[in-house]
N, C-alpha and C positions, 0 to 999 in steps of 0.2 A: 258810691261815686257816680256824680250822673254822668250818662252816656252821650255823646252828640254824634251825629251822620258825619262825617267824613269824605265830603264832597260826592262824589261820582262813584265812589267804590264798593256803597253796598254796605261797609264796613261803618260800626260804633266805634267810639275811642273814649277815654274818659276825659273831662274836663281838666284833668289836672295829667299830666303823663310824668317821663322821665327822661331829662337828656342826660346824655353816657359822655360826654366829652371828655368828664372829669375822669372816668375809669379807664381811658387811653392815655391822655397825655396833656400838659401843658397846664396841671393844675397843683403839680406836687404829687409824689409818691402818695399810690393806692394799692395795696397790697390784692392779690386774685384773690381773695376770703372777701377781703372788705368791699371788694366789687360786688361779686356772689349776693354778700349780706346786703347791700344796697338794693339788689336785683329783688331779691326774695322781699324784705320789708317794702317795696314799693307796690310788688304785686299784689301781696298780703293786704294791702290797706284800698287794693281796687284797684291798682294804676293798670293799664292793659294800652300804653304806649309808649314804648320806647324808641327816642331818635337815638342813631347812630351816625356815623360815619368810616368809610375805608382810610381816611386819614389820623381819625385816631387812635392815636398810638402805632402808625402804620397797618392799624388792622385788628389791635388789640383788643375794641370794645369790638368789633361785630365778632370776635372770638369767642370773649366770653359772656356775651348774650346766646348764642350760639349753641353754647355748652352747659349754659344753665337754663335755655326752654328743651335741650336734649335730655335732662335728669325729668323735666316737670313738663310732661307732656298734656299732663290736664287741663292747663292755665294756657287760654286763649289769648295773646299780646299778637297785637300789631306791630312789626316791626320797621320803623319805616328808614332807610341808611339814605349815604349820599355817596355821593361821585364827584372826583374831574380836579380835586385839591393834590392829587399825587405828582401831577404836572406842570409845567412851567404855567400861569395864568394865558396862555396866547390862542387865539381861535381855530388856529389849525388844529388842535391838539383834540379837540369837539370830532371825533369823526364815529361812524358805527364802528369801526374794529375795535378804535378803545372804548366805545361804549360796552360792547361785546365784552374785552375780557376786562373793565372792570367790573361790570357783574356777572361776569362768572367767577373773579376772586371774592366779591362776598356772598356769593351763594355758596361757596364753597366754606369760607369762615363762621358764614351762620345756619351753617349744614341743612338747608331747605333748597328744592328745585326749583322756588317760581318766589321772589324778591314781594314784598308784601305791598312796599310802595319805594321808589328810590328817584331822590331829587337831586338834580345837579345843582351841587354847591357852590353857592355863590358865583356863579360861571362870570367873564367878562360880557358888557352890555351886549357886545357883538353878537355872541352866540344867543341871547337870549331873542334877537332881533331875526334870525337865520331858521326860514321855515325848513328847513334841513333839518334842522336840531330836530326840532319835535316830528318831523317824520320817522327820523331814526328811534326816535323815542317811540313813537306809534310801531313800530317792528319789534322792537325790544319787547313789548306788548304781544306780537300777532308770535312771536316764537316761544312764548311762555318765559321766558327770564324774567320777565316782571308781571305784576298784578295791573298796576297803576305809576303814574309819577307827577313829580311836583318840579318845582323849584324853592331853591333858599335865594334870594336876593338881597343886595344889602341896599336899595335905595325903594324909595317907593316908586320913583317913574318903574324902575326894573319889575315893581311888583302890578303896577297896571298892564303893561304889555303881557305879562305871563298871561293875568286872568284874561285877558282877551283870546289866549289862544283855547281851541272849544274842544281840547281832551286830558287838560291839566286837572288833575285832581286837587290838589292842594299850595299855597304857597308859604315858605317861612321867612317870618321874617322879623327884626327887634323891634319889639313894646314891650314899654314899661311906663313908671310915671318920671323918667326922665328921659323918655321917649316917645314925644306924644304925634309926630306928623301923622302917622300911619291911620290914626285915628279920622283924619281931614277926610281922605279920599278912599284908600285904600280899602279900609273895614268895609264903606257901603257897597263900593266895587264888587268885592271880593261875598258880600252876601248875595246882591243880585244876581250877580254867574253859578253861584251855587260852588264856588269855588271852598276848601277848604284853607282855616288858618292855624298855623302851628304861629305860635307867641313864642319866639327864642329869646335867648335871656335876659329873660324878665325879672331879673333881680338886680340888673346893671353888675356882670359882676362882682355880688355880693354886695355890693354900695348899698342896697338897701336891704340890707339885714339889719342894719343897723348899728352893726355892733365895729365898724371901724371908725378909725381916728384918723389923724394926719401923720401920724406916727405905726400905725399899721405897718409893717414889712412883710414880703412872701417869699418865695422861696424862688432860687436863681432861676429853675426850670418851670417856674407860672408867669403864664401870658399876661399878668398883672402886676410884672414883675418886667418882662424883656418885649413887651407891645402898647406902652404907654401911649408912645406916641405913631403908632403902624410901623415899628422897624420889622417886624415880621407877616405883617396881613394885616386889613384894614383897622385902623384906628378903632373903628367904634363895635369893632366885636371886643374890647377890653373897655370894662366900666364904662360902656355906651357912647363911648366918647368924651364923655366928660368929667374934665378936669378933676383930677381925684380930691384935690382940697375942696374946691365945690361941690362936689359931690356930698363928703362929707356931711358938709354945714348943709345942706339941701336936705339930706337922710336926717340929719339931727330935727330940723325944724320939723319935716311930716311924721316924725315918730312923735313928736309933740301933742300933734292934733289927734292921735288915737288915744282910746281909753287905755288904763294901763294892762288890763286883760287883753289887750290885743297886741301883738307882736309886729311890727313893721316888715317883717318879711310877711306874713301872711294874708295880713291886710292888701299887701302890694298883689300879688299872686290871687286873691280871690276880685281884687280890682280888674286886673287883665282878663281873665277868666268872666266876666260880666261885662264886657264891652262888648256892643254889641257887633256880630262878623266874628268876633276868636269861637275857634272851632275849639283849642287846645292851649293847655300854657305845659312850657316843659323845662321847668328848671332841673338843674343838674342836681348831683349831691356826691358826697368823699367820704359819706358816713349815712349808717344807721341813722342815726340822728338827724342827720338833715333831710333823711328821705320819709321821714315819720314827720318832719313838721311840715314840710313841703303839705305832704296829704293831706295834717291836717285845715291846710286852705280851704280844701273842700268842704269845711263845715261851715266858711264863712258865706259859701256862694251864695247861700240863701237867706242870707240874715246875720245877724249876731254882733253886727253893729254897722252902724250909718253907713251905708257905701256911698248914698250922696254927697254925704256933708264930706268923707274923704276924695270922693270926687273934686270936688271944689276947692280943697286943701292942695292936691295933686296940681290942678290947672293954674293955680296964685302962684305954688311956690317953682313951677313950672315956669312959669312969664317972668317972675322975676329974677332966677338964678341962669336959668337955663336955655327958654327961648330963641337969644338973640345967638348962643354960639352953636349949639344944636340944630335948630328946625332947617337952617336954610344947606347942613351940608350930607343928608339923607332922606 
């Protein structure tokens, strides 16, 4: 799996990582084996990044990440969590003390003394604006509880002002091919600061797998399920924001343009992973299975079929489905 820098930190990560969302919560029942087995097959095949979160599952996944780099102490993974989702969204709530003890509740869930990278999650614009924040953040640093920190933001203005600030190590944020802003401004931004990029779900989720219909149903307790429309947190962390019946017919047409040896999830995933500024792409996974195709992305990075001509597949059917409801509200 190739390795890329990782901004500021010294630290390699692999092109392709793993996000744990789905082994906390809000994606359907994942049993602790089936987590485990997700963990173990992702590493197995090179992965050596795991994003997290204190909010998933209330704490679930940095648990059991936690408990299974504590059996496999061999296997070097970067673990990078987040913060600041367990409370109400409001800027007071941004202060060092709760900085303080939320990480010291995941250093505590993922049994290490010094946090490897931890970014506040999707915080509101305000704090992201507040040289406070990242002072405190800057301490959080000088007292060993962290290594380094990022931000997840969910718009690209929020991801220009992060990289402006000059001890952010990384930023995350949504690309995919039904996600294309980030690409405008942001990637180049974010390569000249030296800033790192984590690609968050980059599969829109699951819309392009390929494999749903308009008839697809999930289960009561998935965010694709009870956040269609942001009744629970921003719209466009559920299938990108966009309209699941379009979506659909969007996924159906770009699985078209690939050979049939190529897979539309993977195709998509070695796409983001080759733009250029992604440091990282971290799709989730519920299974063995999908944490074994995920990797295998990684064989497309370098070939194995057209990434231009699906480039250019991506950006048509991009302008025409997508575009006009998309680009202008992240």
């Amino acid at each position: 799996m190739e390795q890329r820098r990782l901004g500021r930190t010294g630290r390699h990560v692999s092109a392709l990582g793993l996000g744990t969302w789905q082994l906390g919560a809000d994606w359907g029942d994942v049993t602790e084996d089936d987590a485990r087995a997700v963990l173990a097959a992702s590493v197995d095949r090179g992965v050596n990044l795991f994003d997290t979160a204190d909010v998933y599952g209330d704490g679930r996944s940095e648990s059991l990440i936690g408990g299974f780099l504590s059996e496999r102490p061999e296997r070097s993974v970067t673990v990078a969590t987040k913060m600041g989702r367990r409370v109400a969204q409001e800027p007071e709530n941004y202060t060092p003390e709760n900085f303080r003890a939320w990480t010291d509740r995941s250093r505590q869930n993922l049994r290490t003394d010094t946090l490897d990278l931890v970014q506040l999650h999707c915080p509101p614009t305000a704090v992201i604006e507040a040289d406070t924040t990242f002072q405190a953040l800057d301490d959080l640093v000088t007292e060993g509880r962290i290594a380094a920190y990022g931000v997840s933001v969910e718009t690209c203005e929020q991801a220009l002002a992060v990289i402006a600030r000059p001890r952010v190590s990384n930023i995350q944020i949504i690309i995919n091919p039904f996600r294309l802003k980030p690409l405008d401004q942001v990637l180049p931004a974010a390569e000249r600061a030296g800033v790192a990029v984590f690609a968050r779900v980059p599969l829109a989720s699951g819309l392009l797998s390929g494999k749903y219909t308009t008839d697809t149903t999930f289960a009561e307790n998935d965010h694709r399920t009870f956040n269609r429309h942001g009744e629970a947190f921003d719209k466009g962390e559920t299938f990108s924001g966009v309209d699941f019946g379009v979506g659909v017919q969007a996924a159906r047409e770009l699985a078209a343009t690939l050979p049939k040896s190529v897979p539309l999830a993977a195709a998509s995933l070695a796409w983001v992973a080759t733009r250029p500024g992604v440091t990282t792409v971290i799709p989730g996974a519920r299974s063995v299975t999908q944490a074994s195709r995920n990797a295998d992305a990684a064989e497309l990075i370098d070939g194995g079929f057209d990434l231009e001509q699906f480039d250019a597949s991506v950006r048509e059917i991009y302008d025409r489905h997508l575009r006009e409801s998309i680009h202008p509200q992240w």
